[in-house]
py3Dmol code that shows the C-alpha trace and the ligand (Angstrom):
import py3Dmol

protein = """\
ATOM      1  CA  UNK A   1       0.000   0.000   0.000  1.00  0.00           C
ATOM      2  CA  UNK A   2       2.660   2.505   1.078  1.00  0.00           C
ATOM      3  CA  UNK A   3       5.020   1.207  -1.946  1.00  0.00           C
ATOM      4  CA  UNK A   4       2.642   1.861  -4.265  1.00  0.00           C
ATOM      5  CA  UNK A   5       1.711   5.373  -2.589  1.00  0.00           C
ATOM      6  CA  UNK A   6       5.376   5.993  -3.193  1.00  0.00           C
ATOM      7  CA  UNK A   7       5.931   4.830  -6.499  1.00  0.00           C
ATOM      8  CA  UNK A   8       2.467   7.480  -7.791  1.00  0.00           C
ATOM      9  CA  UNK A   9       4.134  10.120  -6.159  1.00  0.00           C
ATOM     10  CA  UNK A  10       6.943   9.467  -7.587  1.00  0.00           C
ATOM     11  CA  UNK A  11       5.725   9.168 -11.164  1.00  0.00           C
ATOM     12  CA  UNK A  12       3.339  12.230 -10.512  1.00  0.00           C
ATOM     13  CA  UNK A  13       6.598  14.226  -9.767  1.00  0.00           C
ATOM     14  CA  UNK A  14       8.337  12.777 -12.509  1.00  0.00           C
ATOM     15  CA  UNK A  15       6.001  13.915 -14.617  1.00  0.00           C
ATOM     16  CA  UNK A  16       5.754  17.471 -13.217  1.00  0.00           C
ATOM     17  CA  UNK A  17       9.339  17.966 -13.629  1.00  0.00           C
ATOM     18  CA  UNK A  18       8.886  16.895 -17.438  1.00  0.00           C
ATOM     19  CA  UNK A  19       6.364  19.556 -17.955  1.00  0.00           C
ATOM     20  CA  UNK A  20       8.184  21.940 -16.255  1.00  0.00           C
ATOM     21  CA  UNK A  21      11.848  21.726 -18.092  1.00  0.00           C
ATOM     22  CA  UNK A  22      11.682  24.168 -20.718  1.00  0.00           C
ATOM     23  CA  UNK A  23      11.461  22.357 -23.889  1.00  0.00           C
ATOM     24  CA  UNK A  24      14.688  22.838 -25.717  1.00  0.00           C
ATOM     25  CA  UNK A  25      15.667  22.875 -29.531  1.00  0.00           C
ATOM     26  CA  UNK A  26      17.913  20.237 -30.768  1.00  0.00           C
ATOM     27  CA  UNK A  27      20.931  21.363 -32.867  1.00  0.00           C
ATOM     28  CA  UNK A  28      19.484  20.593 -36.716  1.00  0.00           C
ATOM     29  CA  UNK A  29      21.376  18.227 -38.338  1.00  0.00           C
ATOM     30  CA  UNK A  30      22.556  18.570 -42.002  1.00  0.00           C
ATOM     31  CA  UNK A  31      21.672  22.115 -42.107  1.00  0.00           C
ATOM     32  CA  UNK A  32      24.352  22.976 -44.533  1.00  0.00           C
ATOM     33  CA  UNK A  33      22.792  21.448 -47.150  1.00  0.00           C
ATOM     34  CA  UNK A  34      19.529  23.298 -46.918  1.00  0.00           C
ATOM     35  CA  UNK A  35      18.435  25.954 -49.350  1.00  0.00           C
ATOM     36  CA  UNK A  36      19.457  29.136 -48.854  1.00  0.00           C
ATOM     37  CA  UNK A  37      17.063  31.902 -48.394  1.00  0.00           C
ATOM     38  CA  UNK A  38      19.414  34.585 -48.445  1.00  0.00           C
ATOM     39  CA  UNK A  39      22.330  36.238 -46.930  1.00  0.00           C
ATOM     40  CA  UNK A  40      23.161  40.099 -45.000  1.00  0.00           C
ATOM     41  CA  UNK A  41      26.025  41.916 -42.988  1.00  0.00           C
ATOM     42  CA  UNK A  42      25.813  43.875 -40.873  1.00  0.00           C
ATOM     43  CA  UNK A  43      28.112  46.625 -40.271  1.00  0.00           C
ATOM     44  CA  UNK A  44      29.669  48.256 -37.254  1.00  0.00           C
ATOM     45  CA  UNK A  45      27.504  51.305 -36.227  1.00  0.00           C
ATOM     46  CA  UNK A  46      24.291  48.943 -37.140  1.00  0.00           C
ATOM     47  CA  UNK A  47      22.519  48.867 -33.807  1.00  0.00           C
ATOM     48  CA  UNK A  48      22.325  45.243 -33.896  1.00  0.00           C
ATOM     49  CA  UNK A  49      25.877  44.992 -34.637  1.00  0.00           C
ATOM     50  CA  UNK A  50      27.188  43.872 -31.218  1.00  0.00           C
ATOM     51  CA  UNK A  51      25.175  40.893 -31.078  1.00  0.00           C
ATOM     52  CA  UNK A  52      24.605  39.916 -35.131  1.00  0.00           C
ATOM     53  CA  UNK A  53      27.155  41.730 -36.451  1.00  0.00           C
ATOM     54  CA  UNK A  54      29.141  39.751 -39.711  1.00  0.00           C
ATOM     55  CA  UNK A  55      27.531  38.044 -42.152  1.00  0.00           C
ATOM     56  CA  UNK A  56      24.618  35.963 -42.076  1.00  0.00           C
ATOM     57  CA  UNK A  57      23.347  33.115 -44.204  1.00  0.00           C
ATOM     58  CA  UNK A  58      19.691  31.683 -43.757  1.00  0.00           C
ATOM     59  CA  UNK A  59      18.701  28.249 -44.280  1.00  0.00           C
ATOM     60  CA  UNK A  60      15.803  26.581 -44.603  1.00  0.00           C
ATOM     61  CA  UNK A  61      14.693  22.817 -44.480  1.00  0.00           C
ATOM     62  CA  UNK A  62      11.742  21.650 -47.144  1.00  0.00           C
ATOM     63  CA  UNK A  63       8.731  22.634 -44.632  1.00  0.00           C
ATOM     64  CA  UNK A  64      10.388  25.886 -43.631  1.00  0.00           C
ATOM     65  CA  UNK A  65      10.999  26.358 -47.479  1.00  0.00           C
ATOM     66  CA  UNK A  66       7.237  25.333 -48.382  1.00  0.00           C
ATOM     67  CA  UNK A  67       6.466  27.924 -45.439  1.00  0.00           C
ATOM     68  CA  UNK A  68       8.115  30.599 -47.174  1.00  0.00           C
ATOM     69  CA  UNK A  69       6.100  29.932 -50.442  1.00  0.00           C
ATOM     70  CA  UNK A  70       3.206  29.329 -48.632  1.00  0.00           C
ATOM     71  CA  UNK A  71       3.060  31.878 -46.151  1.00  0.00           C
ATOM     72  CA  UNK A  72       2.503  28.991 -43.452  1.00  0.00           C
ATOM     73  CA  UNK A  73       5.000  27.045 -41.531  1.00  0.00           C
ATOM     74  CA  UNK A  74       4.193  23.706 -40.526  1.00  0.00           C
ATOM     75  CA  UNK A  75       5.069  21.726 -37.796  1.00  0.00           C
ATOM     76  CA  UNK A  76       9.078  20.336 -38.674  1.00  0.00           C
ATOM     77  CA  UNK A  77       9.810  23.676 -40.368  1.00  0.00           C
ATOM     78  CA  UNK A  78      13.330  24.360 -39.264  1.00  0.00           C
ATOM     79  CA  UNK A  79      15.371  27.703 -40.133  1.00  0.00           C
ATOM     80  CA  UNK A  80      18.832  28.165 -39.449  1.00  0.00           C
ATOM     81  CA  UNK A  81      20.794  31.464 -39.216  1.00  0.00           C
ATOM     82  CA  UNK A  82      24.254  30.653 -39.886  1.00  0.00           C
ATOM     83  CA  UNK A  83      26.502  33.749 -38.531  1.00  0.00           C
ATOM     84  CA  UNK A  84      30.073  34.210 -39.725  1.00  0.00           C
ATOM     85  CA  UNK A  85      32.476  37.238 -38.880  1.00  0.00           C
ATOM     86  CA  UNK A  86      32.900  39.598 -41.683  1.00  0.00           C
ATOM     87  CA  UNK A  87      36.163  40.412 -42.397  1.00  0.00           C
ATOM     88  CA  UNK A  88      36.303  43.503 -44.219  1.00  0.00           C
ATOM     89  CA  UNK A  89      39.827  44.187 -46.246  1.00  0.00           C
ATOM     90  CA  UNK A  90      41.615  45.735 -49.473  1.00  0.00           C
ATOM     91  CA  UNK A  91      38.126  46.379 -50.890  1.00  0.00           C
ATOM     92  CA  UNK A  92      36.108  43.031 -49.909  1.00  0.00           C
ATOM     93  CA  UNK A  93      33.967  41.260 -47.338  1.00  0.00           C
ATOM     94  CA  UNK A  94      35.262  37.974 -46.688  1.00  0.00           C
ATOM     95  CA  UNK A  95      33.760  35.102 -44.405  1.00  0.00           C
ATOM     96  CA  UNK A  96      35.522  34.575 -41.049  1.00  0.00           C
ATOM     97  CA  UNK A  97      35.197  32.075 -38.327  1.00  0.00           C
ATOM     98  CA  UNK A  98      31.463  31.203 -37.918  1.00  0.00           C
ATOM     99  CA  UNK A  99      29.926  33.372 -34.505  1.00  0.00           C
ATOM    100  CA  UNK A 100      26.833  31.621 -34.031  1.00  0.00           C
ATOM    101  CA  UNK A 101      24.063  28.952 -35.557  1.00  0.00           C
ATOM    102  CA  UNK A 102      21.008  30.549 -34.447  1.00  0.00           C
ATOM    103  CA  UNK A 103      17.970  28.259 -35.235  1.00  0.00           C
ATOM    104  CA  UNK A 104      14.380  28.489 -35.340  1.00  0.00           C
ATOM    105  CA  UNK A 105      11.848  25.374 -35.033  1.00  0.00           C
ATOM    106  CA  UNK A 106       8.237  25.014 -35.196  1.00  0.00           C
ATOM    107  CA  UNK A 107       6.205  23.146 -33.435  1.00  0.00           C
ATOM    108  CA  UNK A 108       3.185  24.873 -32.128  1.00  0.00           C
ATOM    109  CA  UNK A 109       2.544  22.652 -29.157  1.00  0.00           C
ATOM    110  CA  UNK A 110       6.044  22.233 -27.778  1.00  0.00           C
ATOM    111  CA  UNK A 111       7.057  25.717 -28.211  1.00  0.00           C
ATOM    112  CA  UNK A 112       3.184  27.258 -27.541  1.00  0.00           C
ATOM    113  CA  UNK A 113       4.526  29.823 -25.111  1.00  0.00           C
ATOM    114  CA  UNK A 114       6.798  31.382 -28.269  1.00  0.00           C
ATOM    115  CA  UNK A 115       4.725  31.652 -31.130  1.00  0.00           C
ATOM    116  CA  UNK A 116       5.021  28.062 -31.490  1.00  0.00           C
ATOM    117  CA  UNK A 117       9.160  28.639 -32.537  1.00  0.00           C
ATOM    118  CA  UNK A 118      11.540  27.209 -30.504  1.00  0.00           C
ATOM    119  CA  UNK A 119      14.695  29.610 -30.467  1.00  0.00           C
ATOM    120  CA  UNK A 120      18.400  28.657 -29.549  1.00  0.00           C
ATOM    121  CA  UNK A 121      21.324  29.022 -30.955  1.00  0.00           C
ATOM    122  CA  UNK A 122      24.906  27.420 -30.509  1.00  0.00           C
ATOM    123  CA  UNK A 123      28.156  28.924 -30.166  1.00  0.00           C
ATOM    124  CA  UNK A 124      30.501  28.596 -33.528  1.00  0.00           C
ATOM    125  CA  UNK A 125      30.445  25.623 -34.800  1.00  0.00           C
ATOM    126  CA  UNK A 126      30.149  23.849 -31.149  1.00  0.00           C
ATOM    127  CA  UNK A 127      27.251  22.148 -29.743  1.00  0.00           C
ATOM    128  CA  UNK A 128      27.385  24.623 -27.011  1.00  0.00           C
ATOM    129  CA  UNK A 129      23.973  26.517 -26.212  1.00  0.00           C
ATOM    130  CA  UNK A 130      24.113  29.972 -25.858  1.00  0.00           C
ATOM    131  CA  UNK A 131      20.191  30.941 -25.713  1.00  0.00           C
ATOM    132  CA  UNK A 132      18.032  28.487 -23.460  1.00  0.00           C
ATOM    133  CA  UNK A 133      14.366  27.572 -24.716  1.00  0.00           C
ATOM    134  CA  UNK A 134      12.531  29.267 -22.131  1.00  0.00           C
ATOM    135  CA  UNK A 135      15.445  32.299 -20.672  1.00  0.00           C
ATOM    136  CA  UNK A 136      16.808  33.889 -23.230  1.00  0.00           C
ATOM    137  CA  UNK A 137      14.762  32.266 -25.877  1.00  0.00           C
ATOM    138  CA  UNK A 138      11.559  35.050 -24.600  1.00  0.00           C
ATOM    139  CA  UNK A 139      14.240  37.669 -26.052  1.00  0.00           C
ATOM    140  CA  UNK A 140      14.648  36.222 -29.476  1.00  0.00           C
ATOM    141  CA  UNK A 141      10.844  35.815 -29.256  1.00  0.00           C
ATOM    142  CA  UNK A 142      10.342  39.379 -28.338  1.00  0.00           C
ATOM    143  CA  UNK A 143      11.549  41.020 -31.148  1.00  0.00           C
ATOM    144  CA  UNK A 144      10.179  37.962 -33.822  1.00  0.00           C
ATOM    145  CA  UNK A 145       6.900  39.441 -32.433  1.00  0.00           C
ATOM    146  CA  UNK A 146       7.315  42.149 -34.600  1.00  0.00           C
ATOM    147  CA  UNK A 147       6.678  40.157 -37.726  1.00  0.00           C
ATOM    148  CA  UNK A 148       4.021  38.110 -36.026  1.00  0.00           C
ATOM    149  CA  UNK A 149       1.712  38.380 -39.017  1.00  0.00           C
ATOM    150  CA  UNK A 150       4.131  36.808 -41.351  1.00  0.00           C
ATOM    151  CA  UNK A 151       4.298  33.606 -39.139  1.00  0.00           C
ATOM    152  CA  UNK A 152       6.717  35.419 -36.800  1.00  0.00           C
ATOM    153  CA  UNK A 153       9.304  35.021 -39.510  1.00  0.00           C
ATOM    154  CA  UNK A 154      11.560  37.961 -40.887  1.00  0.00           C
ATOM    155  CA  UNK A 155      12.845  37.396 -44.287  1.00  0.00           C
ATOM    156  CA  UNK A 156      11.266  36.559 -47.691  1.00  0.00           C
ATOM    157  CA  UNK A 157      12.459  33.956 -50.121  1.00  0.00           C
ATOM    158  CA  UNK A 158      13.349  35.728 -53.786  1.00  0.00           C
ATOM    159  CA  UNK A 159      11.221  33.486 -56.021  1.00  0.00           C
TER     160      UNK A 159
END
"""
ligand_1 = """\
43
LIG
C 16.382 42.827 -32.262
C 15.605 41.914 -33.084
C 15.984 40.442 -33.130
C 16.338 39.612 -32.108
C 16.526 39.943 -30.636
C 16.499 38.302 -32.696
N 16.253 38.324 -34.034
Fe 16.268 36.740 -35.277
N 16.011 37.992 -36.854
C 15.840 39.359 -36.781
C 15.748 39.902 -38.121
C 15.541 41.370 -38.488
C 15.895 38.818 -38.994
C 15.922 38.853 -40.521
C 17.375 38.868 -41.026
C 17.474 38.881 -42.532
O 16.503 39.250 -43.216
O 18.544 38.515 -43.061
C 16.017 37.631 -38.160
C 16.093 36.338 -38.661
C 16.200 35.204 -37.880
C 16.129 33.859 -38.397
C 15.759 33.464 -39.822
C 14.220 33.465 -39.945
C 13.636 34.866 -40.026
O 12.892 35.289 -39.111
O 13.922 35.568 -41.020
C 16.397 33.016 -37.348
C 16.484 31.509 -37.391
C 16.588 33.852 -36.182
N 16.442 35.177 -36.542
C 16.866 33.367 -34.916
C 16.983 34.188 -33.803
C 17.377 33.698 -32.498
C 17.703 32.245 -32.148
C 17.389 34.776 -31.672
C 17.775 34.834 -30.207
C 19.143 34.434 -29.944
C 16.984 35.936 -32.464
N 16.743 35.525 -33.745
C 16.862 37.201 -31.954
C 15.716 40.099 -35.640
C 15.965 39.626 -34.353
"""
view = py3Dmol.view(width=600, height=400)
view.addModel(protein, "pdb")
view.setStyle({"model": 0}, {"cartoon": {"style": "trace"}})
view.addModel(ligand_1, "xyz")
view.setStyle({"model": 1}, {"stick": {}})
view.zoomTo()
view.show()
């Protein structure tokens, strides 16, 4: 009687603890070989320079592409944001050491409390997370809110 009292509990707070964790965004694999949306750098003086400055490169897997056609992202639409320093000398902008893989993924129940994105993004070309679904992640969210009616999703794919 009492073991089994236990072992509920136990499973009840399991469970609450599982709900709890904020649900985090798993590092996309293959993502290089998605198709490019389309690519900007951002200079010093930008005001967003001191946390995307370089030069960026967006990716996008087949739902996140069909979501760009479509105008709706479906559930497994994944969007990466591949940053790289820009290294700007004797009249060109080269590609430095990669800064950050930001990524995007939808899935409206797990990431319900963000627009139904998940946001993180890991440090260089690590596995290392520097946003946390849930902390930082509200951040990212906060300013995707701005483009809310386009599926919280800034860019446009050139047909
Ligand atoms: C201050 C505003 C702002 C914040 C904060 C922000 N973003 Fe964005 N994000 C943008 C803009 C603007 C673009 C479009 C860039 C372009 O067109 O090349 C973008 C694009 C993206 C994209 C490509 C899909 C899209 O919306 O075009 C991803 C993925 C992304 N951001 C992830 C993140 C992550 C992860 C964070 C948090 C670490 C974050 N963003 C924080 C403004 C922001």
């Amino acid at each position: 009687m009492h073991a089994r009292l236990l072992i509920t509990t136990l499973v009840a707070a399991a469970a609450g603890a599982a709900q709890a964790a904020p649900p985090e965004v798993d590092y996309p694999a293959g993502w290089r070989t998605w198709a490019h949306v389309k690519s900007m750098t951002i200079n010093p003086g930008h005001p967003l320079h001191e946390s995307f400055g370089g030069t960026h490169h967006l990716y996008a897997n087949a739902k996140a592409l069909a979501g760009y056609r479509s105008g709706r992202f479906a559930d497994g639409s994944v969007i990466v944001f591949d940053l790289l320093e820009a290294i700007n000398a004797d009249n060109t902008i080269t590609e430095g050491p990669r800064k950050v893989v930001g990524v995007m993924a939808k899935d409206a129940k797990r990431y319900a409390a963000t627009g139904g994105w998940g946001f993180e993004a890991f440090k260089g070309d690590t596995r290392e997370r520097v946003v946390t679904q849930g902390k930082a992640a509200s951040a990212c969210f906060a300013c995707h809110t701005q483009v809310k009616d386009q599926g919280y999703v800034f860019s446009k794919l050139r047909p």
